[in-house]
N, C-alpha and C positions, 0 to 999 in steps of 0.2 A: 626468768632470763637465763640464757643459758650461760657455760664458761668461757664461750668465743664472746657473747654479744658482754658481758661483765669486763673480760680483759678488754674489750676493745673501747669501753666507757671508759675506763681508765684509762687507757691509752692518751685517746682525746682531749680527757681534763686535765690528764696529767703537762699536758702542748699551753693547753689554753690557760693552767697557773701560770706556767713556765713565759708566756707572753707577756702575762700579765705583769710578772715581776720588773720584766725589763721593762716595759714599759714606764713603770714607775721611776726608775732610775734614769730616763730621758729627760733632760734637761734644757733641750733645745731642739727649735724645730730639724733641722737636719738628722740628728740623733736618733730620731723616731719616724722620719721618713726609711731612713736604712732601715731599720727595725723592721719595720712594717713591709718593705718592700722583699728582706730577707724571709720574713714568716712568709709571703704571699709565693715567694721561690719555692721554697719547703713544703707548700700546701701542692703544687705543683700547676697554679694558675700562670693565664696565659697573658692573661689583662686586668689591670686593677685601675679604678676610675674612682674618686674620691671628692665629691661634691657638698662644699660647705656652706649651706644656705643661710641667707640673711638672719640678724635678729630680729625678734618680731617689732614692728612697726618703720623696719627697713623697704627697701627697695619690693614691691609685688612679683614674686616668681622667676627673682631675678638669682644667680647662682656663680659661683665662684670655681670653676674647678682648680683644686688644689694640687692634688697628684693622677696622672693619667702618665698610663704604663701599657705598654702591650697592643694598645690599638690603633689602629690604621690610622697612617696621615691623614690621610683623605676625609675619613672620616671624622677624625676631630676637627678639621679646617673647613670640613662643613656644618658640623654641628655650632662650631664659635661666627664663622661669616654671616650664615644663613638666623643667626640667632636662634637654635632649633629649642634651645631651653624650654621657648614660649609652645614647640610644637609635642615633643617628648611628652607622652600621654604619662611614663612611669614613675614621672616624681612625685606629683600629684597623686597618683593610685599608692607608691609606696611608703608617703611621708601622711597618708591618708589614715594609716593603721600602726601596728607596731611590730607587721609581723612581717619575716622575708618573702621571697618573690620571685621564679624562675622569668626569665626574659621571656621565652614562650608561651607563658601564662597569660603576662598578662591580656592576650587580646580575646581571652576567656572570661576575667574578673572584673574588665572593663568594654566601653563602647566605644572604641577607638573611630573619630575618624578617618577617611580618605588619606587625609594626610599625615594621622599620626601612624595610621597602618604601615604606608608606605615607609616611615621612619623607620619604626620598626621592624620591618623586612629589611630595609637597609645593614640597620647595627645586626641583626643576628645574622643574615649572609657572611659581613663582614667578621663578626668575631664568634658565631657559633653560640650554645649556649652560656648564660650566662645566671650569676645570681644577684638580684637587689636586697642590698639589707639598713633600715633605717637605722639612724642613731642620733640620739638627741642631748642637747648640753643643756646649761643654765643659760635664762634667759632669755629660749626660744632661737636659740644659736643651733639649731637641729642640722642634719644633714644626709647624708646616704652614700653607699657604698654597693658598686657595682665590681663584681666579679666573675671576669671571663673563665672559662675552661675546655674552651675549647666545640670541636663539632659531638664529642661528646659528651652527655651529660654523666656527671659522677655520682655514684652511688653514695648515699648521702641521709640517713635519716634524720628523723626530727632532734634528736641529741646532738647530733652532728652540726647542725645546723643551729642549733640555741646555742653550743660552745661557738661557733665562729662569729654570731651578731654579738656576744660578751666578749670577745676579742676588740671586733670594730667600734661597739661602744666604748672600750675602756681607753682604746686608743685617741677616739673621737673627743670623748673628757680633757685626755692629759694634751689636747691638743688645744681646745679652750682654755685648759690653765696657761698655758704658754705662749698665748695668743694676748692673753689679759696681761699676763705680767709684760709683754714683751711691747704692747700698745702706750703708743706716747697719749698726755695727759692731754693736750689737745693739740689737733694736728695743723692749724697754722693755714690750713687750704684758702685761696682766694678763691671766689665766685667761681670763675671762670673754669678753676682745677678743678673744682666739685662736679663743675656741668660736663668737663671731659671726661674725667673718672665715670659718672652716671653712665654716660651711654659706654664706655671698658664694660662695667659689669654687664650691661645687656647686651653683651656678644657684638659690639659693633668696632670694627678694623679702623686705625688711624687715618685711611686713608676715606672712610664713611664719615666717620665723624667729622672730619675737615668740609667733606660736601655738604652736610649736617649744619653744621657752625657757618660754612662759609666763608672759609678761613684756610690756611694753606698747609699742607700735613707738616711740613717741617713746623711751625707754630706749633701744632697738636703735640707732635714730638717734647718739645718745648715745653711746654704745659706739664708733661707727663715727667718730665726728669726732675723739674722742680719739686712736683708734687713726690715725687721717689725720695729726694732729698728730706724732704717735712715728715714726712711720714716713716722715711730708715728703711727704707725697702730698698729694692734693684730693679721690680716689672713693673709691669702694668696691672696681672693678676691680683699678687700680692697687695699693692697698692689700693686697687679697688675693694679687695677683702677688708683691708685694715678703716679703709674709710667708710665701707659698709657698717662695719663694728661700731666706729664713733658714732655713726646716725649723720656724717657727714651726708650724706645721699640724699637727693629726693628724687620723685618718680618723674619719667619724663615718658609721654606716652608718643 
């Protein structure tokens, strides 16, 4: 190794202690949203995507985005309407392994459908290339992290790259600790909240799930503040993540 590619290992690890420590000192989710979304500045990303999948024997394929930064309206409001979670060929391929993942790859590593193609032509038009990097918690609380950079791809080796998924894992940890400590002991949900929250997390808009239920959106609405109040939250997201957690959820096909 030569004295560029040496100083430059250090360089990087010397980032990714330096992450590491703050992060440890985050103590609340807010704290380490900044955090995170400050390193993601500094790295010089364009878009950061942060998707916290169920615990295991929760909801099937069902997903929470947490933090999403950088990228298109458009496309997020069609990814959450259209419920593309179930079409997105990358979760699956990258929550498959343990190892990251260029956006343009994957329709080499995998067999994408028609229409997961088309997805995927969609998101890299819109946000250029990108990198998938898995990370996983205690008790199957795993999830993934997606990182735009733009229409170019950055030069990036395998070091490089193993320092920023110990980034996104340690982050993804201190985010389960704080998820645990921060979860009420049980959350109180009537029937009814559980059935509207279920279909929140599978990507469907209050005004679907009303058509859904049969029932009038302002109700839905309804539903959903109470269940905000049980549960200490302010969305709908969050809401549905915290009662994924409990196992409040079941699957609704």
């Amino acid at each position: 190794m030569s004295i560029e590619q040496t100083s430059h290992v250090h360089s990087a690890a010397g980032m990714a202690v330096s992450f590491h420590r703050k992060v440890s000192r985050c103590r609340t989710f807010t704290s380490l949203n900044i955090l995170c979304l400050r390193f993601a500045k500094r790295l010089g990303l364009e878009a950061v995507a942060y998707h916290h999948l169920p615990q295991l024997g929760a909801l099937e394929r069902a997903g929470v985005n947490v933090i999403s930064v950088g990228f298109p309206k458009e496309l997020v409001d069609r990814f959450e309407s259209q419920n593309l979670i179930g079409v997105d060929p990358s979760i699956g391929q990258i929550m498959s392994g343990t190892t990251a993942c260029w956006w343009r790859e994957l329709v080499y590593v995998s067999t994408p459908s028609r229409e997961e193609l088309d997805y995927l032509n969609a998101a890299s038009d819109a946000v250029g290339e990108g990198l998938m990097l898995p990370v996983f918690g205690p008790n199957g609380r795993n999830g993934y992290v997606s990182l735009g950079f733009g229409n170019v791809k950055p030069e990036m080796d395998d070091i490089d790259i193993s320092l920023l998924q110990s980034c996104c894992q340690f982050a993804h940890l201190k985010y389960c600790a704080l998820l645990q400590i921060d979860l009420p002991r049980k959350s109180r949900l009537s029937p009814r909240e559980k059935e509207v929250l279920s279909w929140v997390a599978q990507g469907k808009s209050n005004g679907v799930i009303a058509e859904i239920l049969d029932i009038a959106e302002s109700t839905i609405i309804t539903h959903l503040e109470r269940s905000y109040r049980k549960l200490g939250v302010d969305n709908r997201v969050t809401a549905a993540l915290r009662a994924l957690s409990l196992g409040d959820l079941r699957y609704l096909p």
